[in-house]
ZAMARGU-4260 file (C-alpha; in steps of 0.2 Angstrom, whole numbers, plus 5000, padded with zeros to 4 digits):
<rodrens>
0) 5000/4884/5022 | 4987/4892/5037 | 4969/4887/5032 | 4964/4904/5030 | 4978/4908/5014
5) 4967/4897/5004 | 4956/4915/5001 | 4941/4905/5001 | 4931/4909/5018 | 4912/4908/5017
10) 4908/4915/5035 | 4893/4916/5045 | 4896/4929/5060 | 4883/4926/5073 | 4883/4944/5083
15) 4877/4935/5100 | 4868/4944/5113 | 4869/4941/5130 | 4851/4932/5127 | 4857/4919/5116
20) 4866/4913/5130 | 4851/4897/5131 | 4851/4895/5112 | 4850/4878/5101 | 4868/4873/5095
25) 4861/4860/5086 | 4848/4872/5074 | 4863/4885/5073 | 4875/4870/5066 | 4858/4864/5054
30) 4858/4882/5048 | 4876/4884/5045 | 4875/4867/5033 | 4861/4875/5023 | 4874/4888/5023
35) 4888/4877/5015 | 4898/4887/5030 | 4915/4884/5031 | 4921/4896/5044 | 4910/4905/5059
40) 4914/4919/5071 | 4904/4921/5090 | 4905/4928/5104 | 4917/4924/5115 | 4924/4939/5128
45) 4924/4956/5133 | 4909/4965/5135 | 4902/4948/5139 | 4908/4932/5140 | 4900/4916/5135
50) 4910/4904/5144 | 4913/4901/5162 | 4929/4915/5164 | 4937/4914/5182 | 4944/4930/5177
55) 4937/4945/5190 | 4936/4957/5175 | 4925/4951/5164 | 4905/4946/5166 | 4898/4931/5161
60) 4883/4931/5151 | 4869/4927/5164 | 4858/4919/5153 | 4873/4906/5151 | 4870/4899/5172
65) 4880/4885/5170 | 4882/4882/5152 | 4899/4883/5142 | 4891/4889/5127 | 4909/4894/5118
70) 4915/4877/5120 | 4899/4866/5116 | 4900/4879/5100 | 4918/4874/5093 | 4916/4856/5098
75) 4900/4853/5087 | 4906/4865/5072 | 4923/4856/5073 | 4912/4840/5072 | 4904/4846/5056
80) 4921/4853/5049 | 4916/4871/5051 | 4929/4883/5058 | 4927/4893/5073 | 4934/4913/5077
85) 4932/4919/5093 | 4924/4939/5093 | 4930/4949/5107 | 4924/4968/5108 | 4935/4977/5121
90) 4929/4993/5118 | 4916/4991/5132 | 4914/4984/5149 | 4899/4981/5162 | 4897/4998/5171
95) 4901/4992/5187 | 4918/4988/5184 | 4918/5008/5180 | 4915/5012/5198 | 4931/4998/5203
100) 4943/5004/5190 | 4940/5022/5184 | 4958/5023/5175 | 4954/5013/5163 | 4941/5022/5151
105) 4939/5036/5141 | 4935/5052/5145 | 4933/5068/5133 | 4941/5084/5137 | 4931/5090/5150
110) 4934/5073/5159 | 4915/5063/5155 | 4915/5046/5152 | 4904/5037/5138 | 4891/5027/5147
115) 4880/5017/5135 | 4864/5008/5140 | 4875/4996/5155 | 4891/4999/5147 | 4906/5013/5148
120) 4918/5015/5132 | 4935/5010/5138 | 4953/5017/5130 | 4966/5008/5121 | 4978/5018/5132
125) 4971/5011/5145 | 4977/4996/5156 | 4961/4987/5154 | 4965/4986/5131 | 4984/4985/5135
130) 4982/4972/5147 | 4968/4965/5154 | 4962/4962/5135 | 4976/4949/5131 | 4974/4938/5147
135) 4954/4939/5143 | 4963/4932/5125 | 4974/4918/5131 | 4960/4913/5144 | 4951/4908/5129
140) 4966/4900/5117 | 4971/4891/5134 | 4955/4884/5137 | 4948/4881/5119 | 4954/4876/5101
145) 4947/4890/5090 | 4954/4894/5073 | 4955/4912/5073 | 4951/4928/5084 | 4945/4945/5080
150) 4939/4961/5090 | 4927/4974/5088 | 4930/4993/5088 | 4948/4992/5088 | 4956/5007/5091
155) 4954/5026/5095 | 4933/5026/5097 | 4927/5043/5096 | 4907/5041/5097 | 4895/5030/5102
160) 4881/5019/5095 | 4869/5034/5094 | 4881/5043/5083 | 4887/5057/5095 | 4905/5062/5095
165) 4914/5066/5110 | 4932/5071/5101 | 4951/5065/5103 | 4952/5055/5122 | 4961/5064/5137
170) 4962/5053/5148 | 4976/5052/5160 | 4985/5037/5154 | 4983/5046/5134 | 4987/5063/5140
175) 5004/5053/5148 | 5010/5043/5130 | 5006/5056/5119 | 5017/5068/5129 | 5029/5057/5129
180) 5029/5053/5109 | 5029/5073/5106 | 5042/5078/5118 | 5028/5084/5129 | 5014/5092/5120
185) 4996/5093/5124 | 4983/5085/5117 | 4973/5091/5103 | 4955/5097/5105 | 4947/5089/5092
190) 4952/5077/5076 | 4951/5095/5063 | 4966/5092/5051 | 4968/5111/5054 | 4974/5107/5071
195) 4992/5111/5076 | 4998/5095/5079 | 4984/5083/5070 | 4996/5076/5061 | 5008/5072/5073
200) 4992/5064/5084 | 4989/5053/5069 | 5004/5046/5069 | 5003/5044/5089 | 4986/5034/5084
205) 4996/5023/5073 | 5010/5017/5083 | 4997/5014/5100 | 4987/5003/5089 | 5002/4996/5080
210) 5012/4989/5095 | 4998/4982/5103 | 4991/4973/5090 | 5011/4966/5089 | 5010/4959/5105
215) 4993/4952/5101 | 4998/4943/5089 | 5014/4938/5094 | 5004/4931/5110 | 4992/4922/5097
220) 5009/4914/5088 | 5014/4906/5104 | 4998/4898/5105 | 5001/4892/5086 | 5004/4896/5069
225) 4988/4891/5061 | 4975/4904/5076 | 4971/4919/5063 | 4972/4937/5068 | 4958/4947/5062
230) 4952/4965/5066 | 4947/4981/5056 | 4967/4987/5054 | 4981/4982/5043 | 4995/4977/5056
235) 5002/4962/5063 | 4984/4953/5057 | 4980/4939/5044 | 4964/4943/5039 | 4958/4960/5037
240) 4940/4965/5040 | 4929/4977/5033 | 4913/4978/5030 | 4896/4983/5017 | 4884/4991/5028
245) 4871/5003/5027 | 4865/5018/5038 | 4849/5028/5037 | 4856/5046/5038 | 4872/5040/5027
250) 4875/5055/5015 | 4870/5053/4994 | 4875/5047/4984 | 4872/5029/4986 | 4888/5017/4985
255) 4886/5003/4975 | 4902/4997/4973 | 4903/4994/4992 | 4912/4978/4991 | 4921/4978/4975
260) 4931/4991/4982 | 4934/4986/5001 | 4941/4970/4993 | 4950/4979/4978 | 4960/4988/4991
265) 4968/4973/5000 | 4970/4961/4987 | 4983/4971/4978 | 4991/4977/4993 | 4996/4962/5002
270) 5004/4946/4996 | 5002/4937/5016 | 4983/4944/5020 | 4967/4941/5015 | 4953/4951/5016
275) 4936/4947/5021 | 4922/4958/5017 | 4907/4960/5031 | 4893/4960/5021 | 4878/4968/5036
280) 4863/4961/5032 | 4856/4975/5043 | 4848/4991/5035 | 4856/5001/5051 | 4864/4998/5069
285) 4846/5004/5075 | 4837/4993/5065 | 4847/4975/5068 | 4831/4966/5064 | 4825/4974/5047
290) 4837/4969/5033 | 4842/4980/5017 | 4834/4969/5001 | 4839/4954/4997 | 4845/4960/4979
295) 4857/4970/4988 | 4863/4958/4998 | 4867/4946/4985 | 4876/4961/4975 | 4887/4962/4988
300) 4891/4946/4992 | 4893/4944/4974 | 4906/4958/4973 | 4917/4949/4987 | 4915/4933/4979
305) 4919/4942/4960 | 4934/4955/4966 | 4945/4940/4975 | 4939/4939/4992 | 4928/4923/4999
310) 4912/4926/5006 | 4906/4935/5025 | 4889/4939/5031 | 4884/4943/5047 | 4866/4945/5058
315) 4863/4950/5076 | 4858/4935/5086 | 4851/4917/5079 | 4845/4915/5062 | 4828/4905/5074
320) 4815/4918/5076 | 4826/4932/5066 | 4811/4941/5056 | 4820/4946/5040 | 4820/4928/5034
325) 4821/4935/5014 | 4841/4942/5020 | 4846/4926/5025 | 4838/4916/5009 | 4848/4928/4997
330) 4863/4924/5007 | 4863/4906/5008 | 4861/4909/4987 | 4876/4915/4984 | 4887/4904/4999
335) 4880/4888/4988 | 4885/4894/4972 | 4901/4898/4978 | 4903/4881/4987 | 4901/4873/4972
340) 4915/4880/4962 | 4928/4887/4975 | 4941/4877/4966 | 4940/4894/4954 | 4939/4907/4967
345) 4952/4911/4980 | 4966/4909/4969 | 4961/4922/4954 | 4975/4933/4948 | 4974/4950/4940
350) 4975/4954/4922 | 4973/4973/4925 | 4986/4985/4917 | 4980/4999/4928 | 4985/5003/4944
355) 4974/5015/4956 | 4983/5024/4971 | 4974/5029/4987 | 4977/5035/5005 | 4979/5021/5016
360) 4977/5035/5030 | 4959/5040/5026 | 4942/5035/5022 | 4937/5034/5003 | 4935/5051/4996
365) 4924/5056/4983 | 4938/5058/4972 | 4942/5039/4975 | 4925/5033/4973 | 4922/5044/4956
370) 4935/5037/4949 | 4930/5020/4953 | 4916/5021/4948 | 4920/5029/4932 | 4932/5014/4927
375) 4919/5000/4931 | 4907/5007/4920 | 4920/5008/4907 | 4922/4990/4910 | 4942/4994/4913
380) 4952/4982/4925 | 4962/4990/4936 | 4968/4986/4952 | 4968/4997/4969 | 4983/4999/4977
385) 4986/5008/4996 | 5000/5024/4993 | 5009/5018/5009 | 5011/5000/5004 | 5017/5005/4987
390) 5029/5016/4993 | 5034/5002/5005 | 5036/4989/4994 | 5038/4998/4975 | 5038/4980/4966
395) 5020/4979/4969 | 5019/4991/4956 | 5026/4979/4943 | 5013/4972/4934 | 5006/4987/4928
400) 5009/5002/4914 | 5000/5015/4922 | 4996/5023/4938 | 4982/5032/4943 | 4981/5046/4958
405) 4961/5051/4957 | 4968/5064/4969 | 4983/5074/4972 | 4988/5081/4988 | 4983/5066/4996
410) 4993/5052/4990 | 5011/5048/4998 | 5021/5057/4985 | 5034/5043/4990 | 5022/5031/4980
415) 5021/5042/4965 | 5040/5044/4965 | 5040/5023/4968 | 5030/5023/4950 | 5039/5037/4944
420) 5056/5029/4948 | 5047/5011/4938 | 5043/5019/4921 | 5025/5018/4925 | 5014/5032/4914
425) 5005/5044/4927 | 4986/5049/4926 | 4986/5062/4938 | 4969/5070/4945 | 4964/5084/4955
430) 4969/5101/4963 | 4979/5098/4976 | 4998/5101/4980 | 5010/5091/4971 | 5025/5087/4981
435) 5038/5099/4974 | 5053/5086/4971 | 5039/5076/4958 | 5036/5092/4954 | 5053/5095/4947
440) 5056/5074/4943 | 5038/5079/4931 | 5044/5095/4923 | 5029/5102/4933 | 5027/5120/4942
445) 5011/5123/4951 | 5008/5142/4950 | 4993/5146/4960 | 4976/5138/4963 | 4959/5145/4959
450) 4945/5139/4973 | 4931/5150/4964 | 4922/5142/4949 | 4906/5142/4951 | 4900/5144/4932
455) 4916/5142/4925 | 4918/5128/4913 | 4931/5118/4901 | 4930/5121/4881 | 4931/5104/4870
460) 4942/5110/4856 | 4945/5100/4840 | 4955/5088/4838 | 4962/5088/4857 | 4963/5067/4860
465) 4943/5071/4865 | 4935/5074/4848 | 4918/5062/4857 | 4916/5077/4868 | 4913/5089/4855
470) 4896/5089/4855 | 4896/5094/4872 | 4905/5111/4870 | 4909/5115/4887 | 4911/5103/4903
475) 4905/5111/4919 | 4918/5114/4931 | 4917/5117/4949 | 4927/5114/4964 | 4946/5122/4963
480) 4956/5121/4948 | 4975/5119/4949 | 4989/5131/4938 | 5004/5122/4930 | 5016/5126/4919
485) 5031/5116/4908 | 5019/5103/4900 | 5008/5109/4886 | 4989/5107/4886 | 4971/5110/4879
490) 4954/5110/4887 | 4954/5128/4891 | 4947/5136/4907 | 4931/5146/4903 | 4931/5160/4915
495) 4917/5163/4927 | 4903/5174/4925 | 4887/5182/4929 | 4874/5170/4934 | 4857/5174/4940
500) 4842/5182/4927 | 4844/5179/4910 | 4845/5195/4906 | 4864/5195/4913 | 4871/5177/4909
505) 4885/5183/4897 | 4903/5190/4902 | 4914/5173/4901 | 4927/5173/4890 | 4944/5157/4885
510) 4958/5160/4899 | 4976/5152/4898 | 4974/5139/4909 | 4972/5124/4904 | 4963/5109/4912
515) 4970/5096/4901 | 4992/5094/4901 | 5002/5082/4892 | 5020/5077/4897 | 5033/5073/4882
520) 5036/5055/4892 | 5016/5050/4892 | 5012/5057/4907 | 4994/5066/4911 | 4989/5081/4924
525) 4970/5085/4925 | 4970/5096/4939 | 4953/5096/4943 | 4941/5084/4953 | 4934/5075/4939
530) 4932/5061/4949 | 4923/5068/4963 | 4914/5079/4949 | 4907/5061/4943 | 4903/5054/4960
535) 4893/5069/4964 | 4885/5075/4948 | 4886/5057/4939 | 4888/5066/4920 | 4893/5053/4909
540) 4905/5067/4901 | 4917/5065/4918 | 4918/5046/4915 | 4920/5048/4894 | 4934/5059/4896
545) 4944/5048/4908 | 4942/5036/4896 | 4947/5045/4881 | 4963/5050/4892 | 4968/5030/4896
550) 4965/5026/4878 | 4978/5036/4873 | 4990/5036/4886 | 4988/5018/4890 | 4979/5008/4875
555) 4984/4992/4883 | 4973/4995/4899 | 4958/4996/4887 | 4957/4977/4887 | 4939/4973/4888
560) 4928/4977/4872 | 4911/4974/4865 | 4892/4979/4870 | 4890/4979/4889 | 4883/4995/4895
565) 4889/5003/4911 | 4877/4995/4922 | 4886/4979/4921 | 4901/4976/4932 | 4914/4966/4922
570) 4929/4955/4931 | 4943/4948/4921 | 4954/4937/4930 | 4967/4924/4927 | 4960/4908/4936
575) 4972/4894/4938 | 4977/4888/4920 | 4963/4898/4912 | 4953/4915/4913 | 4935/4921/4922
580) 4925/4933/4916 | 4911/4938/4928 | 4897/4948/4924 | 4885/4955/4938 | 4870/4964/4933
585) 4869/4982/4942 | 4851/4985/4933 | 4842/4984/4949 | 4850/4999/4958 | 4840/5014/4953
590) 4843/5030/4966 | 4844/5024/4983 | 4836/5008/4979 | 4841/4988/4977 | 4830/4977/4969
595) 4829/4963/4955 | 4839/4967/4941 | 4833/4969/4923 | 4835/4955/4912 | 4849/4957/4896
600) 4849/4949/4882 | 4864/4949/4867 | 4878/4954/4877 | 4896/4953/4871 | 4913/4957/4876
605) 4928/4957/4865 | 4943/4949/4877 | 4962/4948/4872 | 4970/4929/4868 | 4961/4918/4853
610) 4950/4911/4869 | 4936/4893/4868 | 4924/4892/4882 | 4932/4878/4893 | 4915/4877/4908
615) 4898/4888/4912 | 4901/4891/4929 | 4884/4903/4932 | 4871/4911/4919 | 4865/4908/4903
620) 4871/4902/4887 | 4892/4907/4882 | 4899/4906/4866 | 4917/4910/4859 | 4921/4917/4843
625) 4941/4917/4841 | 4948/4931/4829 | 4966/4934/4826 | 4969/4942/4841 | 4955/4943/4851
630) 4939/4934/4857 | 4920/4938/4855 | 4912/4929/4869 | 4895/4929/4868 | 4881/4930/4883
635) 4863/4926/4876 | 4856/4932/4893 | 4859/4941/4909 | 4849/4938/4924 | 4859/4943/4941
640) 4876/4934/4938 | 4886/4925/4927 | 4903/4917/4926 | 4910/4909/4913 | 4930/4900/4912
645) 4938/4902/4896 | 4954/4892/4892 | 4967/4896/4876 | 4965/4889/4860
</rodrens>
């Protein structure tokens, strides 16, 4: 088995600059000990090189002189039994191969190049990324033994590091394969989904990026079987990156669950990759050396570690003479306690009933992240699963009882047909268009949509399966609300009305549309964004309702009982012969702030399986109370984090 199927990474990625070129190998390896390090990724190639290259397209650091810094790297980790991945970021060069080879850059519509500082953005159309790029690659597997490779801004790159956006590329050598892939259209102007032929660009995107990271990897293969392949994209790699970062103009609201659901994502869609999770110790890309608290660095590395993945955490340059020393502390915290026990981790298996679909063509939505939200605070497991990999591969579906689309309109109706075709109950969410063949495989007809609502609301009637909600009367509504016919419903629409003084709120009145529908099979149709509803507005009536809606439909799912209130994120996994809970305290988040949780005391959770505590693994004191059925495990105290292995009685 390759090294890295063992899902149990704990990576140290040194961003080097072209300063580091004189640094200490020695203190690096001493501080990737403290680190319990098991795998670390450096510069090796592209923008710069840090090794002597004799090849004329690439610029060796010149604060290397005559030093092979690459190679003294690998041979010393290799020493210590620490792994090595080669970074390479071809998505710049040096300037002044701009003036030699023009042809090989992106340029926007009006022909401009992207300089930045002393580099110009390149295009992965162009022949530097289609080939220069790979004999920059087998320079380095020819000449050193790494275990892995990965690159930097892979891809289509439309801004810069200042955040401008400069649209789709039109240089030559794009203007040349796209025309050639659409039977010779233009270009599109900019990447607005309302563009004529956005979708067909898209597509165009997918297959550049997919061939060439084919012939990357089949040239990695000839250089063996066990060099990992490993960039921010889903083809022809082994390990797939992401990352938990932060940025100082990021939109509200903040997102918590960060790495818990970059993890979720991959784990479930791939049998044959891992994921390893970034986690960016650095509060922005313009402020590299001032980290984001420690608390929240150890909350996400926690999530990685807790959701499946192993562990990854990255700063810019060497850890001797970085300032934010406190970053690098709560790192090493959470990489020890994971060396310790990584015979549990890396190996855990799902118990989760509940499947979640989403785009693998697009960022997370609000929508998405609502609804994942939503079930972590109801303490639900449930798996993520990408639309296109279900539709690809339906079996992956399997394991589960339900399916989930937090939005319609944007899943691969090929995937819900796949769960469709499996038995699997539906919970389907939002306003958008329902492919019309589900629509008659459902029973379904969409009728119309309303996009006006402001002050329109939903009626909790008795006895409707929501009989918690009562008290609430009526649930705001806003955003666009979808009509169906041909299943029946309840939670009617109240109608808008006049807002403003007083004096004139009145007017609304019950219509027929109904923003609740029931199929005869078990099936469920809110057709409203109640998950981006939640993500946005945070009303606890959002999150109630969907679970009121999965206790019904799915009562199975419901598999985790007992007293932990929604600021504690559960994990419930199958681990080797026995079963990990993990509970991670979410008390310090307040707003858009990360600090020291809160401490808990008398927490409990009511677990399937007649369970007996087999080994504390993290946190305080765990007790087991077996029933008939079921388990009460006890938790006398939460700090940050706690783990506990149960085994059956």
């Amino acid at each position: 088995m390759a090294w890295w199927r063992e899902n149990n990474l704990r990576l140290v990625q040194i961003n080097m600059r072209d300063i580091d070129g004189g640094m200490d190998v020695d203190k690096l390896i001493a501080e990737l000990k403290e680190f319990c390090c098991s795998v670390v990724m450096v510069g090796a190639g592209g923008i710069s090189a840090f090794y002597p290259t004799r090849l004329e397209f690439q610029r060796t650091s010149p604060w290397l002189e005559d030093r092979d810094l690459l190679g003294e790297i690998i041979e010393k980790c290799h020493r210590e039994g620490i792994r090595v991945i080669a970074r390479f970021d071809f998505s710049k060069t040096h300037q002044s191969f701009f003036r030699r080879h023009p042809e090989w850059y992106y340029r926007s519509e009006d022909g401009r190049a992207v300089p930045y500082n002393d580099t110009v953005a390149t295009c992965v159309c162009g022949e530097y990324q289609q080939e220069r790029a790979l004999e920059i690659i087998g320079e380095v597997l020819q000449g050193y033994p790494v275990d892995g490779i990965f690159f930097n801004m892979f891809g289509f790159i439309t801004w810069d590091y200042s955040g401008n956006y400069y649209g789709p590329c039109h240089c030559d050598c794009c203007k040349k394969r796209f025309a050639e892939f659409s039977g010779g259209k233009e270009l599109p102007k900019t990447e607005d989904p309302g563009e004529p032929d956005f979708r067909e660009y898209r597509a165009f995107q997918e297959q550049v990026v997919e061939e060439l990271l084919g012939r990357v990897h089949r040239l990695v293969r000839s250089y063996g079987d066990d060099i990992a392949v490993c960039t921010y994209h889903h083809s022809d790699v082994d390990i797939i990156r992401d990352e938990s970062n932060s940025a100082v103009d990021r939109p509200l609201p903040f997102w918590l669950y960060n790495s818990s659901s970059n993890v979720a994502k991959v784990r479930s869609s791939w049998d044959n990759k891992i994921i390893s999770n970034c986690v960016i110790n650095a509060a922005d890309l313009f402020y590299r050396f001032s980290a984001v608290p420690p608390a929240l660095t150890r909350l996400r590395l926690y999530e990685n570690m807790a959701e499946g993945s192993g562990l990854d955490f990255c700063i810019i340059g060497v850890f001797e003479g970085y300032p934010d020393q406190d970053s690098v502390s709560a790192a090493k915290e959470v990489f020890r306690y994971h060396a310790e026990h990584q015979e549990v981790y890396g190996r855990l298996d799902s118990l989760a009933k509940l499947a979640v679909l989403l785009p693998l063509s697009r960022r997370e939505s609000p929508a998405y992240r609502g609804v994942f939200r939503a079930l972590k605070e109801l303490h639900l497991p449930f798996d993520c699963i990408l639309d296109a990999r279900a539709a690809a591969e339906p079996s992956l579906l399997e394991r589960y009882t339900t399916v989930l689309a937090p939005e319609l309109g944007e899943v691969l109706p090929e995937a819900l047909a796949a769960a469709e075709s499996a038995s699997k109950k539906l919970v389907l969410l939002g306003s958008g268009e329902m492919d019309g063949e589900m629509q008659k495989r459902l029973g379904l007809c969409r009728t119309g949509e309303i996009t006006e609502n402001r002050s329109a609301y939903l009626q909790v009637e008795p006895s409707n399966g929501l009989e918690p909600l009562e008290g609430r009367g009526w649930i705001l509504l806003d955003g666009s609300f979808a009509r169906y016919t041909g299943w029946p419903g309840t939670l009617p629409r109240v109608e808008r009305a006049w807002f403003g003084p007083p004096e004139r709120c009145f007017g609304h009145r019950l219509t027929e549309d109904r923003g609740l529908l029931r199929s005869p099979g078990g099936h469920v149709l809110l057709p409203w964004d109640l998950g981006g509803l939640y993500h946005r507005l945070g009303y606890s009536e959002y999150r109630e309702m969907l679970g009121l809606v999965l206790s019904e439909v799915s009562p199975e799912t419901l598999q985790i009982g007992g007293n932990l209130p929604p600021q504690v994120e559960a994990f419930w996994d199958r681990s080797g012969d026995g079963f990990l809970l993990q509970l991670l305290n979410l008390t310090g988040h307040h707003g858009v702030t990360v600090e020291e949780p809160v401490s808990l005391s008398g927490l409990w959770a009511e677990l399937p399986g007649r369970l007996e505590v087999d080994r504390v693994l993290a946190g305080g004191a765990f007790t087991a109370e077996a029933g008939q059925e079921r388990t009460k495990v006890s938790l006398d105290r939460l700090e940050e984090f706690a783990a506990v292995l149960l085994k059956e009685i």
